[in-house]
ZADOMAR-562922 format. One record per residue (C-alpha): z, x, y; residue in one letter. Coordinates in steps of 0.02 Angstrom, whole numbers, plus 50000, padded with zeros to 5 digits. Each point is the difference from the previous one (the first is absolute). Example, Ala and Ser with C-alpha at 12.3 -4.5 7.8 and 13.67 -1.06 7.14 Angstrom:
# ZADOMAR-562922
503905061549775a;499675006950172s;
//
This chain:
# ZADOMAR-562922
533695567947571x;498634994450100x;500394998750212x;499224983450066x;499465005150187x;500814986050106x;498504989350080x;498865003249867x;500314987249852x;500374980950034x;501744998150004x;501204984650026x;500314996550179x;499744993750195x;498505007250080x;500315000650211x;498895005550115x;500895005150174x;499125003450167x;501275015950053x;500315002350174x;500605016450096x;501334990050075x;501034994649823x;499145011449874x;501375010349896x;501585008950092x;499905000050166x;500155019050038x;498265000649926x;499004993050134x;499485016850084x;499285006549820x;499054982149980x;499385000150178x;499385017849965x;499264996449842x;498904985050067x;499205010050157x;500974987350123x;499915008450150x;501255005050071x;501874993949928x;500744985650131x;501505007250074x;501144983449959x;499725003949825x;501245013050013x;501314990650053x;499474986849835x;499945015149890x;501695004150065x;500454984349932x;500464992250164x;499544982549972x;500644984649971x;499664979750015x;500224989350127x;499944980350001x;499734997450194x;498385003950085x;501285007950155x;501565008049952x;501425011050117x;500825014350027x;501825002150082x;500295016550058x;501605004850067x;500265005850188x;500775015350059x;501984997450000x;500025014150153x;499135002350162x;499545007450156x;499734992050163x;498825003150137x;500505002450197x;499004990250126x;499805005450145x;500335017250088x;502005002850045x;500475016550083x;501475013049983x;501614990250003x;500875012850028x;501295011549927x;501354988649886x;499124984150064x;499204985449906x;498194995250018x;499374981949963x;498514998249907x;498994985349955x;499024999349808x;498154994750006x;499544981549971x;499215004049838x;501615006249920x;500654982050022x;499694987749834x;499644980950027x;501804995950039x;500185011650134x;501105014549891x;499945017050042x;500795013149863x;500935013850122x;502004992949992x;501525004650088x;500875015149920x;498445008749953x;499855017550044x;498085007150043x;499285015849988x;498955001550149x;498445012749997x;499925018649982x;499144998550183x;501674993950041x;500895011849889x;500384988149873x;501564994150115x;501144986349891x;500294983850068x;501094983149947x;499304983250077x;501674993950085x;499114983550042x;498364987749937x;499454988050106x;499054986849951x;498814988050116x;498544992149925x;498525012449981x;501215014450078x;501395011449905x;500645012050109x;501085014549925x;501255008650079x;500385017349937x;501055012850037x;500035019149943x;501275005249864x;500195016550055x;501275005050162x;498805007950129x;498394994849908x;498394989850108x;498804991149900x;498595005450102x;498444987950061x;499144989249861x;498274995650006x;499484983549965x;499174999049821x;501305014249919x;500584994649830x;502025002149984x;500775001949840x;501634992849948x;500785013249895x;501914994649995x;501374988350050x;501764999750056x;501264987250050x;501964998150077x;501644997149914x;500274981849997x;498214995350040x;498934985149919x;498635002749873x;498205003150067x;498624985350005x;499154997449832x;498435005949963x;498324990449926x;498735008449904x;498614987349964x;498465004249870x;498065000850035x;498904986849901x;498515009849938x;498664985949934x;498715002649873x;498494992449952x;498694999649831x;498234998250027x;498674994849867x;498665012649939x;498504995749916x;498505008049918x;498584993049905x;498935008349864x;498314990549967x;498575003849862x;498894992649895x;500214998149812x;498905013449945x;501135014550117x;501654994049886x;499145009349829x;499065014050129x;501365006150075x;501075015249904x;501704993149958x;501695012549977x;501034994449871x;501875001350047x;501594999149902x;502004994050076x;501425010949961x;500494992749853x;498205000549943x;500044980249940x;498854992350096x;497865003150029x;499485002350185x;498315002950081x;499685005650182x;498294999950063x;499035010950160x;500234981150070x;501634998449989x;500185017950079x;499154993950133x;500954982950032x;501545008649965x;499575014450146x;499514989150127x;501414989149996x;501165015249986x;499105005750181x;500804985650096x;501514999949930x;500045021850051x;499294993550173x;501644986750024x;501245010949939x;499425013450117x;499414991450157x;500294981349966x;500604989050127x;500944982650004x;498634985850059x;500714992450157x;498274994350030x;500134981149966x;498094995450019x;500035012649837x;500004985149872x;498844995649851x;498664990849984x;499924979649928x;500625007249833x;501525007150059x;500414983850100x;500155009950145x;501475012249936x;500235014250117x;499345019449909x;501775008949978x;499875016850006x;501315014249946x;500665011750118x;499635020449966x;501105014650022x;499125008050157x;500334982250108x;501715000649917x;500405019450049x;499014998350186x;501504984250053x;501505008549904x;499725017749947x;499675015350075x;498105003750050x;499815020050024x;498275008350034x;499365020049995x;498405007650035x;498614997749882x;499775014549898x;501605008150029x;501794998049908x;501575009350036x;501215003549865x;501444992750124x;499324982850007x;500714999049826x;501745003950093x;499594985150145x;499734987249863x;501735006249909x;501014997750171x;499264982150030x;500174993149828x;501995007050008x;500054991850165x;499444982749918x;501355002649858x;498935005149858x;501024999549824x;498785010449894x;499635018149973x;498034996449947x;498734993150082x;498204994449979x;498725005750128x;498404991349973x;498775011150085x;497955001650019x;499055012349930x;499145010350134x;502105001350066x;500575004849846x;498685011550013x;500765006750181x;501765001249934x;499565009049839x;499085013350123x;501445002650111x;501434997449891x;499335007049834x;501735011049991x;501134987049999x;498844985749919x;500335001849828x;500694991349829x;501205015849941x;501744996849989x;499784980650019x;501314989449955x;498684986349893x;501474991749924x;500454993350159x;498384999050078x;499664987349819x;501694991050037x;499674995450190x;498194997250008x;499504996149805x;501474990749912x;500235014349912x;498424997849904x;499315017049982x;498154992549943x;499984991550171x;500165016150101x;498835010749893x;498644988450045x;500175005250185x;499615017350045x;501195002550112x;500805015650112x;501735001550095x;500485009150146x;501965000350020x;500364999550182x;501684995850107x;500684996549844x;498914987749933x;498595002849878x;498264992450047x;498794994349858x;498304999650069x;498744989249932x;498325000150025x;499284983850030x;498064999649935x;499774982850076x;500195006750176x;498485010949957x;498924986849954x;498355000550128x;499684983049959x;501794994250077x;501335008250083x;498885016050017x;498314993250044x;499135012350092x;498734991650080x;500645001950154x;501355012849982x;501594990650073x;500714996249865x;501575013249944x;501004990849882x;499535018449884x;501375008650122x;501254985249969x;501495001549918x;501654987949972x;501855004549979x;500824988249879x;501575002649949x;499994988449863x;501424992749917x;501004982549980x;500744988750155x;501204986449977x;499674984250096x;501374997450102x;499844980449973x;499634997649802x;500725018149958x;498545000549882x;499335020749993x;498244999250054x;498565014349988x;499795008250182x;498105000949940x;499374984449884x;498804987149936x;500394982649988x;499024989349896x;500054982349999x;500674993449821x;501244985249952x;500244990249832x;498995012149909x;498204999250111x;499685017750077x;498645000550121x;500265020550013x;498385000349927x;498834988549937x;498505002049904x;498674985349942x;498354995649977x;498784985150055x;498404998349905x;499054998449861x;499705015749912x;500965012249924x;501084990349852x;501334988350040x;500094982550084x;498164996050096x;500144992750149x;498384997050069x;498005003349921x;499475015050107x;499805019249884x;501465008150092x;501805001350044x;501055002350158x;501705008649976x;501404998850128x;501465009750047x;501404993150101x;501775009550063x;501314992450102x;501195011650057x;500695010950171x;500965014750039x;501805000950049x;500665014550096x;501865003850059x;500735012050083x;498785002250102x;500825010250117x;500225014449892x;497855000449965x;498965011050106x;498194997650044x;499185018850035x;498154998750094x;498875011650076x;499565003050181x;
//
C-alpha cells in the first residue's frame, strides 16, 4: 500500500496562509526556544512572566488594584522625653505623620508596649489617650513594680506587643484598616515593516506548523525583525516604564489631541513601595541571601520559592563566590513548577535556571539576557550603565483584591480585549504587493504591528530592587 506524503498531491481542502508572530505562535512556554531559534537578540524579560502564563484581558485602558493595609502597627515618639522615673508614667506625643485624614492615631488605651532593648525592653500599658487636633499624647506607665522606662529619643519606633484590661471595664475603641489603590495603565506599541514587492519572493521564508499541526504558517527575517523591535519597548516598560504625568505629552491632529499613556515598570514600582538594597560592584556575600530572607518575612511573604531575576556579569559574581552552595542538587522542582510555572514542567525547562536555598527559602536565579544587551540597558558607550549587576526579588504568586475579591497575578500583562476584538497583538499590511487586497499602485507593502497592553504589579512590598554602587 502506497504512503501519500501529506503536502505533496492535491488534496480536498482550505489553503491559509498565516503571518506567525512570537507573541501568539504555539504554547506559550515556547517563546524562549522561538526567540532562540530566530537570532532575536536577547529574550525581553516580560516574556517570562507571558510564558509563565500570567496574562489576561482587560476592557479598560486604566484598571486598579486594592491592596489591603496592615491590621497592626507601631507608632513613632516625637519629641525627646527623659527618665520618668522609677514606677512613674511618661507622656509621649506620636508624630504628625502617624495621623490619617481624620485626625486618628492607632495606639489605644489598654495597650501594653514593649519599649526598646536600649531601654531594656521595659513593658508599659497606656492608662490614658488624649486626643487634640494634630496632637495624641500617651500616657504610659511601667508594668513592672520598681521598673523606669528610661529616656526616649524622639524618632524611636515603639512596638505594641500586647494588651490588658480591668474587671468590669468597657471594650477598647475600634479599629480601621483602609486599603491602598494601586492604578494601572496600557500603553500602545507599534512597529512598522516596509519593502518593496520584489523583497516579499527574496527574502527566505520558515515554514511553521501549530500544535495540532492543522493550519500552514510562514514567518519571514521581516517579521523577525518587526516582531523584535516591538518586543524592545515593551522589555523597556516593563522594566523601567513610567506613568506619563506629563500632560503636554499628547498626539498629534490624528489622535485629536489624546494624551500618550504609558505603563508603569517594576523598578518605579519597587523604588516607592519595595525595598531598594545596594552592594559593591564586583563583590557578593553569601549572607545577603540571608538579608533578603529577613525582609521578605518581615513583609509577610506566603511562599517558600522565589524568582530572582538577575544580570549576567552578577550572576557571574555570585556563581564565583557562592559556587558551594549555588547549585540544582537536591531541588525540590515539583514545587519550584507549582509556584512559579503552573505546574507545567515544559515551561520551566525552557529556563535554565539555579537555586540557592537560604533562610529557608529557595532562590531561583534567572539570568536575564536582555539586561546584557549593549544596544539598551547595557550600552557601553559610556560605561554608566549597570543594569548587568541588577537583579529583582519577586516572590510571585496570587493576591486577592480586597474590593472585587477577584485573585490577580502579582506580576501580569493586561491586554486590551472585549466582545471578541484583542488588540494584544495585531498584525496587517498596507500596500500593494504581496497577494491579497491592493490598496494603492506603488510595487511594495508596509506591514504594521500594534499591542495594547501594561503591566500590573502587587505586592509590591514584598519585591526587592538589588543595584550596584
Amino acid at each position: 500500500m502506497a504512503i501519500i506524503q501529506a503536502d505533496s498531491y492535491p488534496v480536498a481542502g482550505i489553503l491559509t496562509e498565516q503571518i506567525w508572530s512570537i507573541h501568539d505562535v504555539a504554547k506559550p512556554q515556547h517563546i524562549p526556544e522561538l526567540m532562540s531559534r530566530f537570532g532575536s537578540q536577547f529574550l525581553p524579560a516580560f516574556q517570562m512572566f507571558r510564558a509563565m502564563g500570567k496574562e489576561s484581558p482587560i476592557a479598560g485602558d486604566e484598571w486598579y488594584g486594592h491592596e489591603e493595609n496592615w491590621y497592626h502597627q507601631t507608632w513613632k515618639n516625637k519629641t525627646l522625653v527623659g527618665d520618668p522615673g522609677i514606677n512613674n508614667a511618661g507622656t509621649y506625643t506620636i508624630v504628625a505623620a502617624e495621623h490619617d485624614s481624620k485626625d486618628n492615631t492607632y495606639p489605644r488605651e489598654g495597650d501594653i508596649v514593649t519599649f526598646p532593648k536600649g531601654n531594656n525592653y521595659v513593658q508599659g500599658i497606656i492608662t490614658e489617650k488624649t486626643s487634640t487636633t494634630g496632637a495624641h499624647t500617651l500616657e504610659i506607665k511601667p508594668l513592672k513594680l520598681g521598673d523606669t522606662i528610661g529616656a526616649i529619643a524622639a524618632d524611636v519606633v515603639i512596638s505594641i506587643t500586647n494588651g490588658a484590661f480591668g474587671a468590669g471595664t468597657g471594650q477598647p475603641q475600634g479599629t480601621v484598616v483602609g486599603t491602598s489603590k494601586r492604578k494601572f495603565v496600557s500603553q500602545i506599541f507599534k512597529e512598522t515593516i516596509g519593502c518593496e514587492g520584489s523583497q516579499l519572493v527574496n527574502e527566505p521564508w520558515y515554514k511553521v506548523l501549530d500544535n495540532n499541526k492543522s493550519l500552514k504558517g510562514w514567518y519571514s527575517p521581516g517579521y523577525e525583525r518587526g516582531d523584535y523591535l516591538l518586543a524592545l519597548k515593551m522589555d523597556g516598560a516593563f522594566l523601567m516604564g513610567e506613568e506619563n504625568t506629563n500632560t503636554v505629552l499628547v498626539t498629534g491632529t490624528n489622535g485629536l489631541g489624546n494624551t500618550i499613556k504609558t505603563t508603569r515598570g517594576i523598578s518605579s514600582w519597587i523604588s516607592e513601595l519595595g525595598e531598594n538594597m545596594t552592594f559593591t560592584s564586583g563583590t557578593w556575600a553569601n549572607t545577603y541571601f540571608d538579608t533578603i530572607s529577613l525582609y521578605l518575612r518581615s513583609q509577610g511573604i506566603s511562599t517558600g520559592v522565589v524568582l530572582m531575576m538577575i544580570g549576567a556579569k552578577l550572576m557571574q559574581t555570585i556563581e564565583n563566590q557562592t559556587i558551594t552552595d549555588l547549585t540544582n542538587t537536591g531541588v525540590d522542582y515539583t514545587r519550584i513548577q507549582k509556584t512559579l510555572f503552573g505546574g507545567n514542567d515544559e515551561r520551566s525547562v525552557s529556563y535554565n535556571f539555579k537555586t540557592i536555598t537560604k533562610g529557608g527559602l529557595t532562590f531561583v536565579l534567572v539570568v536575564q539576557d536582555s539586561w546584557s544587551n549593549p544596544k539598551t540597558f547595557a550600552a557601553v558607550s559610556d560605561g554608566i550603565y549597570d543594569f548587568d549587576e541588577w537583579a529583582i526579588v519577586a516572590p510571585l504568586g496570587k493576591v486577592k483584591d480586597t474590593k472585587t475579591g477577584h485573585y490577580l497575578d502579582s506580576i501580569g500583562t493586561r491586554y486590551r480585549e472585549k466582545d471578541g476584538y484583542s488588540r494584544k497583538f495585531e498584525v496587517w499590511k498596507n500596500g500593494a504587493a504581496g497577494g491579497g487586497s491592493y490598496v494603492g499602485d506603488v510595487d511594495k507593502t508596509n506591514t504594521w504591528l500594534r499591542a495594547h497592553l501594561g503591566f500590573q504589579f502587587l505586592k509590591m512590598n514584598q519585591f526587592i530592587k538589588i543595584r550596584p554602587v
